[in-house]
KEVEX-244204 format. One record per residue (C-alpha): x, y, z; residue number from 1. Coordinates in steps of 0.05 Angstrom, whole numbers, always signed. Layout:
<recs>
[[X; Y; Z]; NUM]
...
</recs>
This chain:
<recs>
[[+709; +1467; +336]; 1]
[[+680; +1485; +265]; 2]
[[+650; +1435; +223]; 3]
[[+700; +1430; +177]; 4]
[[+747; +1401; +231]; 5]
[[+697; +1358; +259]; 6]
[[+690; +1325; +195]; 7]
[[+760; +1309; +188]; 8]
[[+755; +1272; +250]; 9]
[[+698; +1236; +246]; 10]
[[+730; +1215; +167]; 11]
[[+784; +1193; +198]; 12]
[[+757; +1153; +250]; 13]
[[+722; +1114; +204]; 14]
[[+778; +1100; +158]; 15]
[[+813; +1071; +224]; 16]
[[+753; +1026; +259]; 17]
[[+729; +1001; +184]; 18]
[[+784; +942; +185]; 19]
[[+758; +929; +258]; 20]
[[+690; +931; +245]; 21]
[[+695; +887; +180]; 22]
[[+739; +829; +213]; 23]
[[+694; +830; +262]; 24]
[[+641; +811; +222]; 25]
[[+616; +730; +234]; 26]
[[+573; +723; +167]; 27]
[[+598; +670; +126]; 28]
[[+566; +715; +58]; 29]
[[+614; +767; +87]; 30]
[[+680; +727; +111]; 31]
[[+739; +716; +59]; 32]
[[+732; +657; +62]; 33]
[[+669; +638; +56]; 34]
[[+666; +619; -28]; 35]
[[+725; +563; -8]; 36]
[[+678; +538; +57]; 37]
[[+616; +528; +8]; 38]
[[+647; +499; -45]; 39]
[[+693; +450; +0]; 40]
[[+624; +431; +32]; 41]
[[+591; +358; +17]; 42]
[[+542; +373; -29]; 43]
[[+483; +317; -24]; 44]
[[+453; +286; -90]; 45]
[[+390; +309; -114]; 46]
[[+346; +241; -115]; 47]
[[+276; +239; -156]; 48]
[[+209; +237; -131]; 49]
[[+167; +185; -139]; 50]
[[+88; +174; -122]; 51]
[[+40; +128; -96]; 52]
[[-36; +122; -100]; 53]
[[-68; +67; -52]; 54]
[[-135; +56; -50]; 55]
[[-136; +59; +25]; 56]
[[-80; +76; +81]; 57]
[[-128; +51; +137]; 58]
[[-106; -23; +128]; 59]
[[-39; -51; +154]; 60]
[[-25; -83; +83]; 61]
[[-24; -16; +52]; 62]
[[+21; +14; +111]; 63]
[[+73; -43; +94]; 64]
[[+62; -42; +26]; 65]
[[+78; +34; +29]; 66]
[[+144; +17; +75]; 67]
[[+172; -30; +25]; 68]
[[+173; +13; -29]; 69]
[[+189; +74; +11]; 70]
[[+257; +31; +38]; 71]
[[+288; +17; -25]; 72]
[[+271; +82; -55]; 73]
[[+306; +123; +0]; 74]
[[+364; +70; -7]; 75]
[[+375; +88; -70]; 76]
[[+361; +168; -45]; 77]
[[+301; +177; -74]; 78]
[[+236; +209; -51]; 79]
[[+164; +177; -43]; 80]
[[+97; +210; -41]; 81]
[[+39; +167; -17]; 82]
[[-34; +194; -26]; 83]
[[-96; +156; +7]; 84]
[[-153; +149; -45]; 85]
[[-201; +131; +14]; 86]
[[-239; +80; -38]; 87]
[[-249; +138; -74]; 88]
[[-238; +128; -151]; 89]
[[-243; +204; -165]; 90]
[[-202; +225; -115]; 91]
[[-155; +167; -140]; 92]
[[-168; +210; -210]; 93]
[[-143; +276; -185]; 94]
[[-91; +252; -140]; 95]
[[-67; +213; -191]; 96]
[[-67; +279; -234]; 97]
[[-29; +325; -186]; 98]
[[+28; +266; -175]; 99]
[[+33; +278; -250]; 100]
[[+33; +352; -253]; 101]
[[+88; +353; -200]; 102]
[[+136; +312; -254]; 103]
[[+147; +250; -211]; 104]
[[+197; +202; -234]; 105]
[[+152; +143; -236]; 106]
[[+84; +128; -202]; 107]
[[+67; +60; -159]; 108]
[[-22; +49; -168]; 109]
[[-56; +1; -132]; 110]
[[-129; +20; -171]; 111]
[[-190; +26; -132]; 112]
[[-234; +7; -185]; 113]
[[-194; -43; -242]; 114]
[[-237; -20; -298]; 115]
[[-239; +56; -282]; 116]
[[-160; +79; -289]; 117]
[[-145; +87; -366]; 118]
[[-158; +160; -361]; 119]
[[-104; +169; -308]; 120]
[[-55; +115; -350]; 121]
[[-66; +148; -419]; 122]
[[-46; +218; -387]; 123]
[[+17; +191; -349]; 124]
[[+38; +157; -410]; 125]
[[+27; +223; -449]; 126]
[[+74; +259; -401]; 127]
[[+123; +204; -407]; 128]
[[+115; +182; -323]; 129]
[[+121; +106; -313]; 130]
[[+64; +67; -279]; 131]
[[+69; +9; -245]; 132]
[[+11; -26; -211]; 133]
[[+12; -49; -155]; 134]
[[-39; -120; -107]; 135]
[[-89; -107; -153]; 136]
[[-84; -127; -229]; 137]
[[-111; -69; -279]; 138]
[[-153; -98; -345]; 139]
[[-120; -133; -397]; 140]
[[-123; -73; -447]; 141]
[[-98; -26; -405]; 142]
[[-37; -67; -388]; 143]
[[+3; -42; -444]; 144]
[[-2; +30; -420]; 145]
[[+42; +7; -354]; 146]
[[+101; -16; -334]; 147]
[[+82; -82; -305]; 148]
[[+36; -107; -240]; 149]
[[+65; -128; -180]; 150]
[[+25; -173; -132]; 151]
[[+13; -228; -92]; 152]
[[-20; -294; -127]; 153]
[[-86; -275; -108]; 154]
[[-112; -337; -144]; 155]
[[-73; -383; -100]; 156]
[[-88; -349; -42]; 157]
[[-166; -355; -51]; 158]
[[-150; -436; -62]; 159]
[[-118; -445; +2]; 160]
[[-168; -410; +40]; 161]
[[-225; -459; +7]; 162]
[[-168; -518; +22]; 163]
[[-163; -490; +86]; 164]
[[-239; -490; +99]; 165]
[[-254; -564; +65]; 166]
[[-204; -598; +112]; 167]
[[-245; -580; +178]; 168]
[[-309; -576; +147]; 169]
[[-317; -599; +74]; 170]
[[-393; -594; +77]; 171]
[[-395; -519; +96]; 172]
[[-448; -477; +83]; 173]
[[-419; -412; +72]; 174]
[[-421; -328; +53]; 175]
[[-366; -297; +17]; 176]
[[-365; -225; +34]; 177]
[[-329; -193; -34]; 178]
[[-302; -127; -62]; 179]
[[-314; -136; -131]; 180]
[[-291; -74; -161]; 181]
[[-226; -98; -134]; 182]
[[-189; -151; -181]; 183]
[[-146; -180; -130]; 184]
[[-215; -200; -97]; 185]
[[-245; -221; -163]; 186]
[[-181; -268; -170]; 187]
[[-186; -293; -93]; 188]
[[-257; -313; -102]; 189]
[[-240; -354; -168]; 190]
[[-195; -384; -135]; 191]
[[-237; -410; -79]; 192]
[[-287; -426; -119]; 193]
[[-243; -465; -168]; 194]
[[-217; -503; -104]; 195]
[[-287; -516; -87]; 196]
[[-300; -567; -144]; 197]
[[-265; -618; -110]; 198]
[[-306; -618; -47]; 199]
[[-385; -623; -85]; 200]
[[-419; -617; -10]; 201]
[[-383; -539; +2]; 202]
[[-445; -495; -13]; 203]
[[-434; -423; -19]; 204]
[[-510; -389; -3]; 205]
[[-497; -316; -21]; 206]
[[-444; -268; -37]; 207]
[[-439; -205; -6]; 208]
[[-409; -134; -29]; 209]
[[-371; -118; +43]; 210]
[[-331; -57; +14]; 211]
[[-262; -95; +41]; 212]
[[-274; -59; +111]; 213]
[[-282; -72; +179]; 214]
[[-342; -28; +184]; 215]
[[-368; -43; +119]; 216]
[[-366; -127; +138]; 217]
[[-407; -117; +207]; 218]
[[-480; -97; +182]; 219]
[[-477; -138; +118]; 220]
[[-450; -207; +169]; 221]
[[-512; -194; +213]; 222]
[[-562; -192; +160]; 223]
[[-534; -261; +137]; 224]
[[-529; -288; +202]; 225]
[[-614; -280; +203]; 226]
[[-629; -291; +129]; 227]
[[-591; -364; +128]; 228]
[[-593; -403; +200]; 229]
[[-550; -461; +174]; 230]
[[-492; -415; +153]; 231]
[[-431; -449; +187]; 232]
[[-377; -412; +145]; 233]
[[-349; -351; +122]; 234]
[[-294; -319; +68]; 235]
[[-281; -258; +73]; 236]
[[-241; -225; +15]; 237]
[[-187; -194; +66]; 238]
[[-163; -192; +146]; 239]
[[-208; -129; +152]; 240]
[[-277; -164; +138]; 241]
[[-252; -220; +174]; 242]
[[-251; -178; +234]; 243]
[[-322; -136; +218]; 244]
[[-345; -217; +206]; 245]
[[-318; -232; +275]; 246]
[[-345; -175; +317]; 247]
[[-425; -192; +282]; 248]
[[-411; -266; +303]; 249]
[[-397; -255; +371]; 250]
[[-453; -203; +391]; 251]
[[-503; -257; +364]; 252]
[[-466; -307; +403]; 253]
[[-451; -344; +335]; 254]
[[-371; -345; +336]; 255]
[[-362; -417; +356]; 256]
[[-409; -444; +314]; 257]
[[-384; -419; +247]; 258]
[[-309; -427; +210]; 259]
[[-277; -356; +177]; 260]
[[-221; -353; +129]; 261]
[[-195; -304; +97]; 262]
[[-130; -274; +56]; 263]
[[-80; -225; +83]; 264]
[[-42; -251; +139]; 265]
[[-40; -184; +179]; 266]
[[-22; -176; +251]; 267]
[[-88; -172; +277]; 268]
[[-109; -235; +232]; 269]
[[-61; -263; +263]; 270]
[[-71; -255; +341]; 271]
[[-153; -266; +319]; 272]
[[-119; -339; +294]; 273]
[[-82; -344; +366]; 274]
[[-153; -325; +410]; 275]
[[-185; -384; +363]; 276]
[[-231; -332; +322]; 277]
[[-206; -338; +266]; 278]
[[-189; -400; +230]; 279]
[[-133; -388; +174]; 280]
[[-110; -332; +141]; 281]
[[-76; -334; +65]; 282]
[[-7; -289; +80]; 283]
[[+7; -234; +32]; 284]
[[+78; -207; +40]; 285]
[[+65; -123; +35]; 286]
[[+138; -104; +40]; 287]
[[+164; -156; -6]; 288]
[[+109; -127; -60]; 289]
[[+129; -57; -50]; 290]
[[+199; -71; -54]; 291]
[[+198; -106; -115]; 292]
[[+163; -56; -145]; 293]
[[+212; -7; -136]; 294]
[[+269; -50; -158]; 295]
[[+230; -58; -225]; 296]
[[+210; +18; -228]; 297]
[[+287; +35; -214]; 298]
[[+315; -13; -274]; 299]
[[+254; +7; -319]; 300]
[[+281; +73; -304]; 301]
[[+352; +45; -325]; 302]
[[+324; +15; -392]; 303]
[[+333; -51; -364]; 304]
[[+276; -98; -394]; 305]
[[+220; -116; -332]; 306]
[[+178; -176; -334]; 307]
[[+106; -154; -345]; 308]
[[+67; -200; -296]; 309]
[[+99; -209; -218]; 310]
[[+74; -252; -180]; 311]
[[+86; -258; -99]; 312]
[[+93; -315; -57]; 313]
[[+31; -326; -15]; 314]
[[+27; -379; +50]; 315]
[[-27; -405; +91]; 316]
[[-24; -383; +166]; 317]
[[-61; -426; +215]; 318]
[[-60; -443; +290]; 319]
[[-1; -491; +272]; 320]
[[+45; -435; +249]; 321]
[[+15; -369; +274]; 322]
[[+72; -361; +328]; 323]
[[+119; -359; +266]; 324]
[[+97; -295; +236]; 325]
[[+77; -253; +288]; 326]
[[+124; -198; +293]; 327]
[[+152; -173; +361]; 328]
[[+101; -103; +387]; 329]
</recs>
């Protein structure tokens, strides 16, 4: 057979296999009708991204804190970003900086240090990106460069704990162990102190920088437990110290001799309440924070007018009622 013939043929064949091979083809790029599939299919809405700096993620408050905003976000199919500024106010700086960079819709701040986030505020309000603060209160200047604050009354919360503490022993001798770069801890301890003027025997012998930490309430508790032998009371700015308090307590053997309160009302404050280690704890409610927050960041973002200040219901937990807000494991 000459070539020229054997090209005919092999022309040929292909003119008669090229339907077959083509309808056998699966790709929907390739099928006729693949445009109508893609354009019949649901397409799903493109929701904004928001962003979150706490200044810790290793504390339940922050976790639920995080899931109430998070929740009504998503609800209203939106994205969240949450970044861990490990008590780090630089790394609060940069991470704060990158959430901007990436063009979030609006950014949720609980500050690590109240006096050190103008910086970040002046450059989100230069690219136009909402702030709204979150627990802890930024300074009064710097308020106009946000949004609002949510948080919980941190002021009350601090008065129940000294109420608290005067009704079982209104002659204590006591430590508060404090995070004072932290204005949520600035405004507990006012509060407790204010309380305080009504019972004149309370004494408070020192005050403490704990760094709001388990690990950072443990050393400093034991140094105080030999420096002042007639301590018989604690407050501890949050559930965390509460716990570092506790632990220093009982290796000394100490724990029954000496009343701890405290503000948070977390899970674990809560079973150390139930074991009779713990005394009281003033209840913050994380979720309810976070998810006001986002309903005021979503009808900022409407031009809806948002009160500036929020404040959040706090409670008093005790042995009376600690059955009442523990939550199922």
């Amino acid at each position: 057979m000459n070539k020229a013939l054997r090209f005919l043929i092999s022309s040929s064949l292909l003119l008669i296999l090229a339907p077959l091979i083509s309808g056998c083809n699966d790709s929907p790029a390739t099928g006729p009708d693949s445009a109508q599939t893609d354009s019949q299919a649901p397409q799903k809405p493109q929701g904004r991204l928001f962003g979150a700096s706490f200044q810790t993620l290793n504390n339940p408050f922050f976790v639920d804190l995080g899931e109430g905003l998070q929740k009504e976000l998503e609800a209203n199919g939106d994205e969240l970003i949450i970044l861990d500024a490990q008590f780090n106010s630089l790394k609060q700086k940069n991470d704060l900086s990158d959430l901007i960079l990436k063009d979030v819709a609006g950014i949720f701040v609980n500050p690590v240090n109240w006096e050190g986030l103008k910086g970040s505020l002046l450059e989100a309000q230069r690219k136009k990106v909402p702030i709204i603060i979150v627990d802890a209160p930024v300074k009064e200047a710097d308020e106009e460069l946000i949004v609002c604050t949510v948080a919980s009354d941190n002021v009350r919360a601090g008065k129940l704990a000294a109420e608290a503490l005067a009704k079982v022993n209104p002659k204590a001798k006591l430590v508060v162990l404090h995070l004072s770069v932290n204005k949520a801890c600035i405004d507990r301890v006012a509060g407790f102190k204010e309380a305080m003027q009504a019972y004149p025997d309370m004494e408070i012998l020192d005050v403490q920088e704990a760094k709001g930490t388990t690990e950072g309430a443990r050393p400093v508790m034991r140094d105080l437990i030999g420096r002042y032998p007639d301590l018989n009371a604690v407050f501890a700015i949050n559930d965390p110290n509460a716990l570092g308090v506790i632990s220093a307590l009982d290796s000394a053997n100490k724990l029954d001799k000496v009343t701890i309160v405290t503000v948070d009302g977390s899970q674990a404050g809560i079973k150390a309440i139930q074991a009779g280690k713990l005394h009281s704890t003033s209840a913050q409610f994380p979720k309810e924070i976070g998810k006001i927050a986002a309903e005021k960041m979503l009808a900022h973002l409407k031009g809806e007018p948002v009160d500036k200040d929020v404040k959040v219901r706090v409670e008093l937990i005790t042995a009376e009622n600690a059955e009442q807000h523990l939550e199922a494991d």
